[in-house]
C-alpha positions, 0 to 999 in steps of 0.5 A: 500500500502506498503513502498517499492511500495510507493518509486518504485512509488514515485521514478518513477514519480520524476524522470520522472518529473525532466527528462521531465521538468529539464535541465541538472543537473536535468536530471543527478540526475535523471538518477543517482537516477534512475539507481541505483533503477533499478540496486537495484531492479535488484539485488533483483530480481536475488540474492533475498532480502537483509537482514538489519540484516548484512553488504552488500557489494553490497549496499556499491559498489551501494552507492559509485558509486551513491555518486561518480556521485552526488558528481561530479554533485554536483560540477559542477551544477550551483544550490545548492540542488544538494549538499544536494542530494549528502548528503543525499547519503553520509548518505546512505554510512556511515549507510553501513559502520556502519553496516559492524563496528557494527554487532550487534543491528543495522538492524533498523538503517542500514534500516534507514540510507541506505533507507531514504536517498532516500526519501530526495533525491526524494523532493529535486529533485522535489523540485529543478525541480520545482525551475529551471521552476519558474527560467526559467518563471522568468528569461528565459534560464540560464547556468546549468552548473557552468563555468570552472575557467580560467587558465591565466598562462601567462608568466610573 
C-alpha cells in the first residue's frame, strides 16, 4: 500500500472518529482537516498532480485558509492540542513559502514540510478525541468552548 492511500485512509477514519465521538472543537478540526483533503484531492483530480519540484500557489491559498480556521479554533477551544494542530499547519505554510524563496534543491523538503504536517495533525486529533471521552467518563459534560472575557466598562 502506498503513502498517499495510507493518509486518504488514515485521514478518513480520524476524522470520522473525532466527528462521531468529539464535541465541538473536535468536530471543527475535523471538518477543517477534512475539507481541505477533499478540496486537495479535488484539485488533483481536475488540474492533475502537483509537482514538489516548484512553488504552488494553490497549496499556499489551501494552507492559509486551513491555518486561518485552526488558528481561530485554536483560540477559542477550551483544550490545548488544538494549538499544536494549528502548528503543525503553520509548518505546512512556511515549507510553501520556502519553496516559492528557494527554487532550487528543495522538492524533498517542500514534500516534507507541506505533507507531514498532516500526519501530526491526524494523532493529535485522535489523540485529543480520545482525551475529551476519558474527560467526559471522568468528569461528565464540560464547556468546549473557552468563555468570552467580560467587558465591565462601567462608568466610573
Amino acid at each position: 500500500m502506498n503513502l498517499f492511500v495510507l493518509i486518504v485512509a488514515a485521514t478518513f477514519l480520524v476524522v470520522a472518529f473525532a466527528a462521531a465521538r468529539g464535541d465541538a472543537p473536535e468536530k471543527c478540526c475535523a471538518a477543517i482537516i477534512a475539507a481541505e483533503a477533499i478540496i486537495d484531492l479535488l484539485l488533483q483530480f481536475t488540474i492533475g498532480p502537483r509537482s514538489f519540484v516548484e512553488f504552488d500557489l494553490s497549496r499556499l491559498l489551501l494552507d492559509l485558509f486551513a491555518a486561518s480556521a485552526l488558528i481561530t479554533v485554536a483560540m477559542r477551544a477550551n483544550r490545548l492540542y488544538p494549538l499544536a494542530i494549528a502548528a503543525a499547519q503553520l509548518v505546512a505554510v512556511t515549507g510553501s513559502i520556502s519553496a516559492l524563496v528557494a527554487r532550487d534543491g528543495w522538492s524533498q523538503a517542500f514534500w516534507a514540510m507541506t505533507q507531514l504536517p498532516v500526519l501530526l495533525q491526524l494523532a493529535l486529533l485522535l489523540g485529543g478525541t480520545l482525551m475529551h471521552r476519558y474527560r467526559l467518563s471522568r468528569v461528565g459534560p464540560y464547556n468546549s468552548w473557552s468563555p468570552l472575557p467580560r467587558t465591565n466598562a462601567q462608568p466610573g
